[in-house]
DSSP file (Angstrom, degrees, kcal/mol; ACC not computed):
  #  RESIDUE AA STRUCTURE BP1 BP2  ACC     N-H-->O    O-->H-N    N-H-->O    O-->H-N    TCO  KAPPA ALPHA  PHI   PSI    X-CA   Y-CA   Z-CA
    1    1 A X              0   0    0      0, 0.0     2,-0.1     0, 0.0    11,-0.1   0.000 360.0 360.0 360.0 143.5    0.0    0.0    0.0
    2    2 A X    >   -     0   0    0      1,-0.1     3,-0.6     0, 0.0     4,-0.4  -0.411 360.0-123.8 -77.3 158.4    0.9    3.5   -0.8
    3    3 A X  T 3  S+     0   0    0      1,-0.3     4,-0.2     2,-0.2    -1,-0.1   0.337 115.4  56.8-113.4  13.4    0.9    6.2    2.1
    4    4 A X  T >> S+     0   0    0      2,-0.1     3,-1.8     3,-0.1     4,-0.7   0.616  83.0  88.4 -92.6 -20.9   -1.7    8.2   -0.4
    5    5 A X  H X>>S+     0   0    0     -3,-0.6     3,-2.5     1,-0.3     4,-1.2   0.869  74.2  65.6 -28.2 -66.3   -4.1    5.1   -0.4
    6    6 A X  H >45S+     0   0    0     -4,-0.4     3,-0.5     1,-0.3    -1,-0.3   0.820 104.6  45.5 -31.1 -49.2   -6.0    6.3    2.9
    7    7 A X  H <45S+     0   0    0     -3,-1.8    -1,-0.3     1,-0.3    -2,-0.2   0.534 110.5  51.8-103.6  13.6   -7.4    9.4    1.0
    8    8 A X  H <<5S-     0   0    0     -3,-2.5    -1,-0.3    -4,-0.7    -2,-0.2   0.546 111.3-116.0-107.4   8.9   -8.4    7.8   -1.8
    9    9 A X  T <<5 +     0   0    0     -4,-1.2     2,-0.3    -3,-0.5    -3,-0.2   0.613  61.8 145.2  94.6  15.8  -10.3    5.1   -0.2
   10   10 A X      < -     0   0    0     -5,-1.2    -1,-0.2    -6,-0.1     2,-0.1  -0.404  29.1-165.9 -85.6 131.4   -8.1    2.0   -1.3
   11   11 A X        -     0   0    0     -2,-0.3    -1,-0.1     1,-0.1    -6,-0.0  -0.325  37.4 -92.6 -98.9-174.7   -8.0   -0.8    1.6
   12   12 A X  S    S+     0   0    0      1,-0.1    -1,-0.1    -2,-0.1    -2,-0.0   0.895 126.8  56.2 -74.8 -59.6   -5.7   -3.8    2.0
   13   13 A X  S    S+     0   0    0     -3,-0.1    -1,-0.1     1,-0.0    -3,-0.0   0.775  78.6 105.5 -62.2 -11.7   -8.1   -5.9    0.2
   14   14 A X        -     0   0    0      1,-0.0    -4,-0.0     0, 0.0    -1,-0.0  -0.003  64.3-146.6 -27.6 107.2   -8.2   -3.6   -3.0
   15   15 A X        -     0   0    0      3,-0.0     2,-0.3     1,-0.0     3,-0.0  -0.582   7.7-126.5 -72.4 166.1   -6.0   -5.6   -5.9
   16   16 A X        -     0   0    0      1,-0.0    -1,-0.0     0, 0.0     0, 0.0  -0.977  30.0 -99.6-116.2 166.0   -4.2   -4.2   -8.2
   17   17 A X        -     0   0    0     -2,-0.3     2,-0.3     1,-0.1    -1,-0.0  -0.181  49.5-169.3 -50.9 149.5   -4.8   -5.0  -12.0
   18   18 A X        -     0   0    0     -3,-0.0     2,-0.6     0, 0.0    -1,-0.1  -0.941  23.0-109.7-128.8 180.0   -2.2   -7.3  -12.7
   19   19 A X    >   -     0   0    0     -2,-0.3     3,-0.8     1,-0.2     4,-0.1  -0.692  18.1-154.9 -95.2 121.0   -1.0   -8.7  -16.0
   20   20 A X  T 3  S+     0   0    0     -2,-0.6     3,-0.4     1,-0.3     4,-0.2   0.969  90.3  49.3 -50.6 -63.6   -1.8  -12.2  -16.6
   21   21 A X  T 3> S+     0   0    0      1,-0.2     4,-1.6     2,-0.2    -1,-0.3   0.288  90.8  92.2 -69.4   5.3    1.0  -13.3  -19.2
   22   22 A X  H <> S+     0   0    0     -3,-0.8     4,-0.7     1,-0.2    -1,-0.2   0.512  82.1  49.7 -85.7   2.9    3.7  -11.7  -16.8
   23   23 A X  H  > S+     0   0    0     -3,-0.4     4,-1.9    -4,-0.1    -1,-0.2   0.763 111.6  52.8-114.1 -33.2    4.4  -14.6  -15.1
   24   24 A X  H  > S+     0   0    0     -4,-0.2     4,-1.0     2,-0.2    -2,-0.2   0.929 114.8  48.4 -32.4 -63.0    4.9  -16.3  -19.0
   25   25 A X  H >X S+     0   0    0     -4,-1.6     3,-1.7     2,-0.3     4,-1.4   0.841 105.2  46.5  -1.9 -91.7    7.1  -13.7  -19.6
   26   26 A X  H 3X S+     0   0    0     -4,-0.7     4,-4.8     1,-0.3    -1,-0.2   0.856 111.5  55.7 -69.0 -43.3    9.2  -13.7  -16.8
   27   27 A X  H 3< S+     0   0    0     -4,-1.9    -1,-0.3     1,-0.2    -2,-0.3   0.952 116.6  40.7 -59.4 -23.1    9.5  -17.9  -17.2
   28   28 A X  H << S+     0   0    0     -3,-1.7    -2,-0.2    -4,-1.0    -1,-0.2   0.849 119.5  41.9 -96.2 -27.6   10.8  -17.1  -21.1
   29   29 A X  H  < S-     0   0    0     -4,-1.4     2,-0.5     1,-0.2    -1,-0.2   0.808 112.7-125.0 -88.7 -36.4   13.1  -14.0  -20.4
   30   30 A X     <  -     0   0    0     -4,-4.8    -1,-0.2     1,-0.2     3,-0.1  -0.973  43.5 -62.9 125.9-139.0   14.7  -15.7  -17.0
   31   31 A X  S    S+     0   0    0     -2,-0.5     2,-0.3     1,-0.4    -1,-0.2   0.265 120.4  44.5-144.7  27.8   14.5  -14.1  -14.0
   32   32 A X        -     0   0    0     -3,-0.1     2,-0.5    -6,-0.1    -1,-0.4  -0.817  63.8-153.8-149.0 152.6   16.6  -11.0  -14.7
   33   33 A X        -     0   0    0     -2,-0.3     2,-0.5    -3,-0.1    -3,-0.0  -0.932  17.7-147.0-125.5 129.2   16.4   -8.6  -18.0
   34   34 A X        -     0   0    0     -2,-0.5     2,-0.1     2,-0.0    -2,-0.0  -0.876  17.5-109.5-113.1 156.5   19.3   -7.1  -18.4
   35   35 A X        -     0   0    0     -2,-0.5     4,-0.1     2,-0.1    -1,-0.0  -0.440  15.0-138.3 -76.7 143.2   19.2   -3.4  -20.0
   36   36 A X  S    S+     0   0    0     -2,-0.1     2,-0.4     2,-0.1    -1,-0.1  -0.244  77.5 105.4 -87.0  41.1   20.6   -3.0  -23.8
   37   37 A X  S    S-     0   0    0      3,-0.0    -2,-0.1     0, 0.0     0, 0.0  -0.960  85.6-111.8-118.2 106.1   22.2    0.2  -22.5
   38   38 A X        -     0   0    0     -2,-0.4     2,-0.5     1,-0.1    -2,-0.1  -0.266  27.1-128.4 -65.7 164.7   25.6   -0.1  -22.0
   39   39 A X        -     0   0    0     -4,-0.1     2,-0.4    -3,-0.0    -1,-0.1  -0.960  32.5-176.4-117.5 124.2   26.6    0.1  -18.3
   40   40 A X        -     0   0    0     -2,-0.5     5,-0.1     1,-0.1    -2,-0.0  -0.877  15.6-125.2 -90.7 126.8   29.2    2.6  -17.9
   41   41 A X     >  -     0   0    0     -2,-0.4     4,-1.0     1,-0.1     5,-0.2  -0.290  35.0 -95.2 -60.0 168.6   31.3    3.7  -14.5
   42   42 A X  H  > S+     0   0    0      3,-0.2     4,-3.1     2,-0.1    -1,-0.1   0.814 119.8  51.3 -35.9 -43.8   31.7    6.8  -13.2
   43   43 A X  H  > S+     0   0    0      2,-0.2     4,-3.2     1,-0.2     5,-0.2   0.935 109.7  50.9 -67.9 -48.4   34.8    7.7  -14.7
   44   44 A X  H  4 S+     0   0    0      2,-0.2     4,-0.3     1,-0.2     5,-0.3   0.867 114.7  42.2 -63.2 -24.9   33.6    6.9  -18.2
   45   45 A X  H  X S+     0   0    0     -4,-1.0     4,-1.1     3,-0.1     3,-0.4   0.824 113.8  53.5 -93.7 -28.0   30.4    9.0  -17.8
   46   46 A X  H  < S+     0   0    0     -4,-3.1    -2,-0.2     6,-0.2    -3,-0.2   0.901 115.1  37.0 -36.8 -50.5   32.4   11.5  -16.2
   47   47 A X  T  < S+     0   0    0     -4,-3.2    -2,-0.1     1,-0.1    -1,-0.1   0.303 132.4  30.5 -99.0   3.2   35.3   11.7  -19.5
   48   48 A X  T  4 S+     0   0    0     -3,-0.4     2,-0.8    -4,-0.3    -3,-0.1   0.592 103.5  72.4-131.8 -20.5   32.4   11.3  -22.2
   49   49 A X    >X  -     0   0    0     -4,-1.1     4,-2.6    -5,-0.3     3,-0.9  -0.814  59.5-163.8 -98.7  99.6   29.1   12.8  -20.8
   50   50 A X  H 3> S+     0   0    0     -2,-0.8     4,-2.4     1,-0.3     5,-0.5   0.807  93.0  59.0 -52.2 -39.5   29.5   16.8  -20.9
   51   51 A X  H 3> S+     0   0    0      1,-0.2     4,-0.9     2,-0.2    -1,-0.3   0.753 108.4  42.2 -88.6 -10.3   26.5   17.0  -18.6
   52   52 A X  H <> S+     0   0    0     -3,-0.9     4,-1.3    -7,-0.3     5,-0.4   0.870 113.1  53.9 -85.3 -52.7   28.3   14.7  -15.6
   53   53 A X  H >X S+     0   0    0     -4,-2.6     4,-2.8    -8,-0.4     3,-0.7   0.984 109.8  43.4 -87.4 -42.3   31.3   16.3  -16.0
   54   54 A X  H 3X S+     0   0    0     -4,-2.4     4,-2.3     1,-0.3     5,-0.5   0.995 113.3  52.7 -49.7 -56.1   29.8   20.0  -15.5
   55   55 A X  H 3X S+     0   0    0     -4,-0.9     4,-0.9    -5,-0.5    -1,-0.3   0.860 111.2  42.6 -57.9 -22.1   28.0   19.1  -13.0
   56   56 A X  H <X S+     0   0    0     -4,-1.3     4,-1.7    -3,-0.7     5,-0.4   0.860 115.0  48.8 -89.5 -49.7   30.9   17.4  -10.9
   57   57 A X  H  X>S+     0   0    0     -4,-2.8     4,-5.1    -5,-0.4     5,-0.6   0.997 113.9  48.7 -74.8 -41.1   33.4   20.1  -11.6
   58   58 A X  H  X5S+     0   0    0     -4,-2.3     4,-0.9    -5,-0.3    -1,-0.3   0.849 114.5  47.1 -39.9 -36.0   30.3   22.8  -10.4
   59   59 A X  H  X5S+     0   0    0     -4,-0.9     4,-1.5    -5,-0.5    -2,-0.2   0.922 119.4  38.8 -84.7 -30.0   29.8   20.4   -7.2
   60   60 A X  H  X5S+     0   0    0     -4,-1.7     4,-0.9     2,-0.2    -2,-0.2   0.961 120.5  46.9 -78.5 -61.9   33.9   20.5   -6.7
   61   61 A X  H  X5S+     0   0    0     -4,-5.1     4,-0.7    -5,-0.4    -3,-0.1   0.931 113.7  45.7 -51.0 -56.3   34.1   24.4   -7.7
   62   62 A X  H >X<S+     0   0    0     -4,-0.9     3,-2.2    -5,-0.6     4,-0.8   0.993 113.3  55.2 -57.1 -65.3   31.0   25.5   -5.3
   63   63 A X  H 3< S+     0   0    0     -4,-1.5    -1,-0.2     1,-0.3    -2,-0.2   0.603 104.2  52.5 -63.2  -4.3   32.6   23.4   -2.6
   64   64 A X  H 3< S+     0   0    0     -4,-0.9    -1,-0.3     1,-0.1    -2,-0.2   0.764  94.3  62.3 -94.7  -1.3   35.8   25.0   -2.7
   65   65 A X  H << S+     0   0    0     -3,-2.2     2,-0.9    -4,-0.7    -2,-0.2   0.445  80.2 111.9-109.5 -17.1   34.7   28.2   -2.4
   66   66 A X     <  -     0   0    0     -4,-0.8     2,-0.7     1,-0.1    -3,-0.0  -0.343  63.1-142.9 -55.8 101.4   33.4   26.9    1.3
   67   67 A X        +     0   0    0     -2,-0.9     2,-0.3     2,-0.0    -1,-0.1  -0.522  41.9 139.1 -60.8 111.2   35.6   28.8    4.0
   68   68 A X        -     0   0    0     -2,-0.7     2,-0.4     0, 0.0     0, 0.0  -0.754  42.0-121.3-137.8-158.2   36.3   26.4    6.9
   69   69 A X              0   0    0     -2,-0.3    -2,-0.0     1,-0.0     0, 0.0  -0.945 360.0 360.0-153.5 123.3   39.4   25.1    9.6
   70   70 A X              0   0    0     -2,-0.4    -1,-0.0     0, 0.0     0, 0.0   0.218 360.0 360.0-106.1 360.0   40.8   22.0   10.1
């Protein structure tokens, strides 16, 4: 259950739809789907993705700017 359930009137016994063939599915695919996305590290979405590396050098930049004492 969802913590918005209470105001919309949904109880424990309330189902939700489920998909018949998903359990077909799941037996033909395996029991994990793996993404056709290549999985990259940090360092590689860091040195090839402009928008990870601006943001990281902005999060470095902003935090240097912090005055403290060690």
């Amino acid at each position: 259950m969802a913590w918005y359930d209470r105001f919309l009137g949904r109880t424990i016994t309330t189902e939700d739809k489920l998909n018949p063939a998903q359990s077909f599915i799941g037996m033909d695919e395996g029991m994990t789907i793996d993404t056709r996305e290549n999985k990259d590290n940090y360092r590689s979405a860091y040195e090839e993705l402009e928008v990870v590396n601006r943001a990281v050098n902005m999060i470095v930049d902003d935090s240097a700017d912090i005055k403290y004492d060690v």
